[in-house]
ZABA-758063 format. One record per residue (C-alpha): residue number from 1; residue in one letter; chain; z, y, x. Coordinates in steps of 0.5 Angstrom, whole numbers. Layout:
N
   seq   type   mol       w       v       u
   NUM      a     A       Z       Y       X
...
***
This chain:
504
   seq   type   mol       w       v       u
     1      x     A     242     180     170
     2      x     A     239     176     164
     3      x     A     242     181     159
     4      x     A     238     186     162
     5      x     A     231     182     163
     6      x     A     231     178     156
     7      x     A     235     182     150
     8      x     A     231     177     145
     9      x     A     235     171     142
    10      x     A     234     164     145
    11      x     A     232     159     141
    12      x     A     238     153     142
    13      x     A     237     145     142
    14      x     A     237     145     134
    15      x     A     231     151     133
    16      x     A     238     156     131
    17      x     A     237     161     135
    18      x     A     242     164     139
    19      x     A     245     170     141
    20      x     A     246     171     149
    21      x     A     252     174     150
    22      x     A     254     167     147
    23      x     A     250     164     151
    24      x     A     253     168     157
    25      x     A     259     166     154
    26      x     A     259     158     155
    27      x     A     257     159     162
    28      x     A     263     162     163
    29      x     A     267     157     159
    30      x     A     263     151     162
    31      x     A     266     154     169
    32      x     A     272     154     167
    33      x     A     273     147     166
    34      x     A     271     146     172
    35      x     A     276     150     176
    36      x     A     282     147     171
    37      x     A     279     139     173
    38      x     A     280     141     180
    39      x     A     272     141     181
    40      x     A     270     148     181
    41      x     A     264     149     185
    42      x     A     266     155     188
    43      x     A     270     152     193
    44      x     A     265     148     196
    45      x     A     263     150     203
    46      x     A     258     146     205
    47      x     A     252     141     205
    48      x     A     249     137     209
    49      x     A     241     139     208
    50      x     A     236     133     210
    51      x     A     231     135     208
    52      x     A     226     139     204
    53      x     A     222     139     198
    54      x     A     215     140     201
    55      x     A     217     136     206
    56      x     A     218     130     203
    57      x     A     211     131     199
    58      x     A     207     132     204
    59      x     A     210     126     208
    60      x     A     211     121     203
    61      x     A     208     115     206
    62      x     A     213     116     212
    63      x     A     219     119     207
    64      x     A     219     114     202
    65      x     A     225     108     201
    66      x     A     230     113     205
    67      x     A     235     117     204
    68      x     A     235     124     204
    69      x     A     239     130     202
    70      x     A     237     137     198
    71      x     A     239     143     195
    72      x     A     237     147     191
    73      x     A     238     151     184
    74      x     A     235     147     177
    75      x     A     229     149     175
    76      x     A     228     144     169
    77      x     A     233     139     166
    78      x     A     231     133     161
    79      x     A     237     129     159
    80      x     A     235     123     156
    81      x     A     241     118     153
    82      x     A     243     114     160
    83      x     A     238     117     164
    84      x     A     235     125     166
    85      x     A     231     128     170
    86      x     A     232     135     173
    87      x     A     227     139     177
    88      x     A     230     143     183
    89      x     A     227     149     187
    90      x     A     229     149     194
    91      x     A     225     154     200
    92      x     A     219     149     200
    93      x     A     218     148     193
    94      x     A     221     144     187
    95      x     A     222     137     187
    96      x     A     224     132     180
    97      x     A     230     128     181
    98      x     A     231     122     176
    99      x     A     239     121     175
   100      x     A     242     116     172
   101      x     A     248     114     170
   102      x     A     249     107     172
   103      x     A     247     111     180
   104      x     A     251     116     180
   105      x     A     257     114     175
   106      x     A     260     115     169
   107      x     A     264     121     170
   108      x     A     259     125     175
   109      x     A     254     123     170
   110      x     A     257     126     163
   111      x     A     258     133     169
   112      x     A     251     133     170
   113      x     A     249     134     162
   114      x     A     253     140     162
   115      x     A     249     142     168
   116      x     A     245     149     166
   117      x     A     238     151     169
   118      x     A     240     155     174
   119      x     A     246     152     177
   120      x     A     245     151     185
   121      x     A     246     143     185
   122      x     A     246     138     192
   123      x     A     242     131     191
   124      x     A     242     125     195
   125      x     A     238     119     194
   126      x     A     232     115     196
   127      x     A     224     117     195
   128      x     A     221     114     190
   129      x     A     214     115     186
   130      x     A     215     115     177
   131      x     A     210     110     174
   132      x     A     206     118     173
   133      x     A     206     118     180
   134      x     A     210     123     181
   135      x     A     214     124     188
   136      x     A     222     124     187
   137      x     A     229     122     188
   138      x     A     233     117     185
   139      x     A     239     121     185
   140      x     A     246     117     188
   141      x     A     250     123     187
   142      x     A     250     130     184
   143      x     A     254     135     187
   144      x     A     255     142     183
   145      x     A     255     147     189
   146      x     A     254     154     185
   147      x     A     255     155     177
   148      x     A     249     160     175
   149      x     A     253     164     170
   150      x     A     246     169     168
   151      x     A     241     166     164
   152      x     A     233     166     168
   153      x     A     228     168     164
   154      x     A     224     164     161
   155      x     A     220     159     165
   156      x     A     212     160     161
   157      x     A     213     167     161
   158      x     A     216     168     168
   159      x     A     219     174     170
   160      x     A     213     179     169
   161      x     A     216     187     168
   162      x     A     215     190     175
   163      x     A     220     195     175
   164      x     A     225     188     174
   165      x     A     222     185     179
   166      x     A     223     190     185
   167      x     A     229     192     182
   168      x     A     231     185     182
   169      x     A     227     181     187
   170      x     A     233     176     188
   171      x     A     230     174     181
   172      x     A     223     175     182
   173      x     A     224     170     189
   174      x     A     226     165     184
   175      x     A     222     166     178
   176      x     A     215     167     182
   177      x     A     212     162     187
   178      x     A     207     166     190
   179      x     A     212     173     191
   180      x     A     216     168     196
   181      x     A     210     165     200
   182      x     A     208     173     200
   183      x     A     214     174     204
   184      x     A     214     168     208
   185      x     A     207     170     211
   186      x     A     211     177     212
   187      x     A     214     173     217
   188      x     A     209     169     220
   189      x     A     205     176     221
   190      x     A     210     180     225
   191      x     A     212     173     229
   192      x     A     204     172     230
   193      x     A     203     180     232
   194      x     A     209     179     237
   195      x     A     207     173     241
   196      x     A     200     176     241
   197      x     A     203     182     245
   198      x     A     208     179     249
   199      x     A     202     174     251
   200      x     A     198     181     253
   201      x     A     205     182     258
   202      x     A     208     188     253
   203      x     A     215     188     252
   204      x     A     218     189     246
   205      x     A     224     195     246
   206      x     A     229     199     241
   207      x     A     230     206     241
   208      x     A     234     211     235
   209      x     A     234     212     229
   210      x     A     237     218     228
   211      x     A     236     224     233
   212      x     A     236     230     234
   213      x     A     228     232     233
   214      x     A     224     228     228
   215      x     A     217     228     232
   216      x     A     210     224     234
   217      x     A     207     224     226
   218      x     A     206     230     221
   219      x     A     212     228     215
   220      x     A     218     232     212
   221      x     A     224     228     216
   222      x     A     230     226     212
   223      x     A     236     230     214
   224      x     A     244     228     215
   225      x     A     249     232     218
   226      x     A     253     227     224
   227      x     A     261     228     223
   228      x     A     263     226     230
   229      x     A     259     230     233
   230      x     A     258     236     227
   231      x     A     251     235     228
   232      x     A     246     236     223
   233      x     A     241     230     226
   234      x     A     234     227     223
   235      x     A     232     219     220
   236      x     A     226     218     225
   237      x     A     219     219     223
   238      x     A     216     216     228
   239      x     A     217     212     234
   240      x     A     213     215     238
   241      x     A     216     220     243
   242      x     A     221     216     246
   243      x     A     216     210     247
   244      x     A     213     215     251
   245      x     A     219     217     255
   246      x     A     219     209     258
   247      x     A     213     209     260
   248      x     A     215     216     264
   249      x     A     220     211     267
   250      x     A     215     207     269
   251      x     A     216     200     263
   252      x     A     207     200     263
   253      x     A     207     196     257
   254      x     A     212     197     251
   255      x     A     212     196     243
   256      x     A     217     197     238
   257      x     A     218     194     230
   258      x     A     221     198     226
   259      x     A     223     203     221
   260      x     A     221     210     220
   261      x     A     223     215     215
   262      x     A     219     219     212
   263      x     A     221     224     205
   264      x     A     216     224     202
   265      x     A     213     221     194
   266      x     A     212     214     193
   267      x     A     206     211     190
   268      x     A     202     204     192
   269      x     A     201     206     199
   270      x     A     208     210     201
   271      x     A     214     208     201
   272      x     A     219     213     205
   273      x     A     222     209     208
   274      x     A     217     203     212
   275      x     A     215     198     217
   276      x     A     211     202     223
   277      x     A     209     198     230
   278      x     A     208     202     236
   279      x     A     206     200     243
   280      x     A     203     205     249
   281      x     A     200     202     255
   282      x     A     200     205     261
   283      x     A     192     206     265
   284      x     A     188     205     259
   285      x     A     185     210     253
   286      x     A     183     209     245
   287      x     A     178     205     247
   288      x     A     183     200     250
   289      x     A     187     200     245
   290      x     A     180     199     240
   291      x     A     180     193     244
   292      x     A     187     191     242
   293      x     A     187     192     235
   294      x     A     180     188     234
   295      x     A     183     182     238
   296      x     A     189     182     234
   297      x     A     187     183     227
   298      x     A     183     177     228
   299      x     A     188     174     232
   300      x     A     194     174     227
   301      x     A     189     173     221
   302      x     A     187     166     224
   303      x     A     195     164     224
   304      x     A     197     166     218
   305      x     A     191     165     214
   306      x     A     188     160     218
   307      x     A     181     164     218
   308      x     A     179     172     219
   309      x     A     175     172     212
   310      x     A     180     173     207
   311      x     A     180     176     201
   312      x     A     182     183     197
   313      x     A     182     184     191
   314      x     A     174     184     190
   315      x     A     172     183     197
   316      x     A     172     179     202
   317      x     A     175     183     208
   318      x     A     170     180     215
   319      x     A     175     181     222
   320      x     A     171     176     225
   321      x     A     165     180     227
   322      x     A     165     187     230
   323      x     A     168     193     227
   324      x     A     164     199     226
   325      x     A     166     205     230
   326      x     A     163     212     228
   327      x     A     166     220     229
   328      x     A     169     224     224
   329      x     A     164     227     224
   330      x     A     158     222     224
   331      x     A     163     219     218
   332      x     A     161     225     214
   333      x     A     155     227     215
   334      x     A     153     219     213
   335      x     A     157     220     206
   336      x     A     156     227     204
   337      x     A     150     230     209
   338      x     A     153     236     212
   339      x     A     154     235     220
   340      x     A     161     239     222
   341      x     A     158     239     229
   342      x     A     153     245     225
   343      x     A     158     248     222
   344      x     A     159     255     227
   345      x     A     167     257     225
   346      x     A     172     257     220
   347      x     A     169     261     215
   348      x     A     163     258     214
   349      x     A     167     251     214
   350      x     A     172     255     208
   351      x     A     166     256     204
   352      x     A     162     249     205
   353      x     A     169     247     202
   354      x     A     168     253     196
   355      x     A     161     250     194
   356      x     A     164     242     196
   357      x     A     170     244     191
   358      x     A     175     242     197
   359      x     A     182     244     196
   360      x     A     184     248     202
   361      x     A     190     253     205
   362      x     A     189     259     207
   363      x     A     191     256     215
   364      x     A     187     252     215
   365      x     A     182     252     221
   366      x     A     174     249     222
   367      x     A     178     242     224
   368      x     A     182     242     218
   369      x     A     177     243     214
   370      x     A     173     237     217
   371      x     A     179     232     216
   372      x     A     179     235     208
   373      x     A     172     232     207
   374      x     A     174     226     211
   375      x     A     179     224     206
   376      x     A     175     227     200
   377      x     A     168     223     201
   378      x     A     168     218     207
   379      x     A     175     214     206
   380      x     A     173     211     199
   381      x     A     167     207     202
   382      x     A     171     205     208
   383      x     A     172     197     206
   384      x     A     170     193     212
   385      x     A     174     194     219
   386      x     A     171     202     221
   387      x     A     174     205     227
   388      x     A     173     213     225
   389      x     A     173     217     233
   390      x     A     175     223     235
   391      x     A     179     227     231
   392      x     A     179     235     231
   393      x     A     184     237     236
   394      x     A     188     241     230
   395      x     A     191     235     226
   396      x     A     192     231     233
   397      x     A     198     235     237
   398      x     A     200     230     242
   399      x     A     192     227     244
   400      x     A     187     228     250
   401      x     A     182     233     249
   402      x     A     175     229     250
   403      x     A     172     232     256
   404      x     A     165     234     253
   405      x     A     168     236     247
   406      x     A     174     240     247
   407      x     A     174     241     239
   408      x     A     175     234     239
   409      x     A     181     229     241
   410      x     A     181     221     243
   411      x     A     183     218     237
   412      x     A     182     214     231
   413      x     A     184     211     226
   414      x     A     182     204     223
   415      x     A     180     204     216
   416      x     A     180     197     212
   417      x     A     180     198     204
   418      x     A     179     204     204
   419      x     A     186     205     207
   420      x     A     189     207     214
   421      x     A     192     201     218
   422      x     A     193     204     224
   423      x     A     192     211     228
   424      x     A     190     211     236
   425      x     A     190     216     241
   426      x     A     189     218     249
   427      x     A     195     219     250
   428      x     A     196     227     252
   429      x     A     200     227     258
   430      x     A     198     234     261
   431      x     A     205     238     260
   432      x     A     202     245     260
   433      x     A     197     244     254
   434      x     A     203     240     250
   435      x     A     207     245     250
   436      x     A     201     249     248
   437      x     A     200     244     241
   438      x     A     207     245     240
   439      x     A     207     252     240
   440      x     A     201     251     235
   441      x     A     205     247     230
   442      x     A     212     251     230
   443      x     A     207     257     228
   444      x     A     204     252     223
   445      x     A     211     250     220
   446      x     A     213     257     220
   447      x     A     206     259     216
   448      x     A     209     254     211
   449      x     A     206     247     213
   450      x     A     214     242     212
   451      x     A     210     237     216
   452      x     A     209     240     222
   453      x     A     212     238     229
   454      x     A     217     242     233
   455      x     A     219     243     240
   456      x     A     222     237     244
   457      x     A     223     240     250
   458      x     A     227     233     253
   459      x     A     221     230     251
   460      x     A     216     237     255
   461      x     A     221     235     261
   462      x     A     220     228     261
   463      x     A     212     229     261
   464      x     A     214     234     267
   465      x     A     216     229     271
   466      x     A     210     225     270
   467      x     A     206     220     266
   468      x     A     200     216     267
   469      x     A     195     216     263
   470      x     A     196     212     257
   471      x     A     193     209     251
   472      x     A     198     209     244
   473      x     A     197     207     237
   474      x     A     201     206     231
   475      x     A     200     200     226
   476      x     A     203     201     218
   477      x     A     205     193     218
   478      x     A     206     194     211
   479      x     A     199     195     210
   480      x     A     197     189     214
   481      x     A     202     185     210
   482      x     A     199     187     203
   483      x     A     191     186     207
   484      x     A     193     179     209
   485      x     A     196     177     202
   486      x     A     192     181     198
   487      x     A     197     185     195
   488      x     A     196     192     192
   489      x     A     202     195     192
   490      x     A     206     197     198
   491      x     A     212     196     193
   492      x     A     209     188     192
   493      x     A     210     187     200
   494      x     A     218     190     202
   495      x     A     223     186     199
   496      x     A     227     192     197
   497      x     A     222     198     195
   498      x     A     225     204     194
   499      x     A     227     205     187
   500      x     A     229     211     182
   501      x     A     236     209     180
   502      x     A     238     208     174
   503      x     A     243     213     173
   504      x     A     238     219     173
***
């Protein structure tokens, strides 16, 4: 890993410069003396936590004089004759140890000099405050519990190369305080998100990965063939189609937390494969689900950060007052002063885009065109929480018409920086003009369009059978991580982005 991170010599105790791989080498040579001494630390199993850095500085008044138990790995080490001190990292933070020879013994002590940074070490001891006033323990035993055989980069610079970073995000958690309180908030988040929606009476569910139609969003699916079977079979694009199924067999309220796959390119918002949040609710329409995001975007900001104004980048995002909420159509007309709702047909709406400078294909209609100006000059401006309303009805395949303006359907998506984060609809349960849409897209798919949707008729017969009028939305809970921690990248906010192997 180091020899990877830091080719450059490091300096050793006496100025000399050493080489790494020599470095590398004493690493494993200290190992082995352990294990030929019978204390090779890889032969313990256990140890008995007690407690945790931030715990015992934020509970100082109560902790101290007793005794306590940490682990952790060593940051920072300063031997001093008979006595040192050493800093260990653990989940919460990092706290000094001072070890003293005549507290830990004579043998244990002479151990611990050979210690490296970056070893994995069990303290146990007692809470005091130094003469500075810093919160440590007065170590009574140090115990070796993994010996690091890599050198971590060097603490004042960090570890600061973004592709290594995401590569070796195990590094990055060590070396960057603020990478791991990111993914602890992740956490919060999806455990905020799911008591919000359990406490509104939904039910969380599971449904495949794999299946035989990849459907429910306009995405190029990856594709896999099934052994067993010898069948060729999809990664999921969407959670939606079997969502939809359960209300069908009657579950009102249902969500799933999961991942999607979609094959397409990588940049800060997209990654191929991602988190999305699903939920339908039976008896109610995008103007519910409207309500819902608005209540739960403002719920899950004051969990997590205590406070519905937080900042992006340079703005401070406000989910504490309304959201606005505007059409497609009037979201255009206000950035650019061409009202679509004038615009007679397709036609006149492809020369509109020739004189705008608009890239558009040869199949696209009036509506497409209309999304076209959308994600060209409105989308940019949108940094506040905006509901964009009443999509055209060609890009919106399984959404309700709205019934006074057949052109148009009942959805919308929600817009904060600039950035979708989620994508609602009237769900549309009207069997005959689904298969209609469908038949529509199959015929887009074969004009060229890989994103297309294709027939699901076990999904046609379920929607036969009946299904309620319904509200559904789609959620992108990557990007309401990276808003909630003011992270840029979609790569800052996964644990594990998708990288480009080193082999190619």
């Amino acid at each position: 890993m180091a020899a990877q991170q830091n080719n450059q010599p490091q300096k050793g105790n006496g100025g000399q410069e050493q080489d790494l791989g020599q470095l590398l080498k004493i690493r494993r040579e200290k190992l082995t003396a352990l294990q030929e001494a019978g204390k090779d630390p890889f032969q313990i199993t256990k140890f008995d936590v007690t407690a945790h850095s931030g715990e015992i500085k934020e509970n100082y008044e109560q902790m101290e004089g007793k005794n306590v138990s940490i682990a952790g790995r060593i940051m920072q080490k300063r031997v001093m004759g008979k006595a040192s001190f050493c800093n260990v990292q653990d989940l919460k933070g990092n706290i000094q140890s001072y070890v003293a020879r005549d507290s830990i013994g004579e043998e244990p002590y002479a151990d611990f000099k050979k210690y490296d940074v970056g070893d994995i070490v069990g303290i146990t001891g007692e809470v005091f405050k130094t003469k500075t006033g810093e919160i440590s323990i007065h170590a009574a035993s140090v115990t070796l519990l993994s010996k690091s055989l890599q050198i971590l980069p060097e603490k004042y610079h960090g570890l600061t190369n973004t592709d290594i970073r995401y590569r070796q995000r195990y590094t990055d958690l060590i070396m960057n305080e603020e990478v791991k309180e990111t993914f602890v908030k992740r956490s919060k988040i999806i455990s905020a998100i799911r008591r919000y929606l359990d406490d509104q009476g939904f039910m969380e569910v599971e449904t495949p990965m794999l299946v035989s139609n990849a459907g429910g969003a306009a995405a190029r699916p990856f594709e896999t063939h099934f052994n067993a079977l010898d069948e060729d079979v999809k990664l999921r694009i969407s959670l939606e189609l079997y969502l939809k199924r359960l209300i069908v067999g009657g579950m009102e309220r249902v969500y799933e937390i999961g991942r999607v796959f979609r094959n397409e390119g990588l940049d800060t918002r997209h990654n191929p494969e991602f988190t999305l949040m699903e939920l339908y609710q039976a008896y109610t329409d995008y103007n519910g689900m409207m309500d819902l995001t608005e209540n739960m975007f403002r719920y899950v900001a004051g969990e997590v950060c205590g406070t519905t104004t937080v900042p992006y980048g340079e703005h401070m995002i406000d989910l504490g007052k309304p959201f606005e909420r505007i059409t497609m159509v009037e979201a255009v007309k206000k950035y650019t002063g061409i009202d679509f709702d004038q615009i007679p047909d397709t036609a006149a709406a492809k020369k509109l885009a020739d004189e705008k400078e608009v890239h558009y294909e040869g199949r696209h209609t009036k509506g497409d065109i209309l999304n076209l100006f959308f994600e060209e000059f409105v989308e940019e401006h949108l940094v506040q929480p905006t509901f964009v309303m009443d999509h055209p009805v060609e890009i919106s395949p399984l959404t309700k018409r709205k019934p006074d303006k057949p052109d148009y359907v009942e959805r919308f998506e929600l817009f904060i920086t600039g950035r979708e984060m989620c994508n609602a609809y009237s769900e549309l349960n009207d069997p005959v003009d689904q298969r209609e849409r469908f038949k529509a897209q199959e015929a887009a798919l074969a004009a060229g369009d890989e994103e297309a949707n294709t027939t699901d008729e076990d999904f046609m017969n379920a929607l036969e059978i009946g299904m309620p009028p319904t509200g559904g939305i789609g959620y992108g809970i990557d990007r309401l991580v990276m808003l909630l921690t003011n992270s840029p990248a979609i790569r800052d906010v996964l644990l594990f982005p998708t990288m480009k192997s080193l082999d190619k």
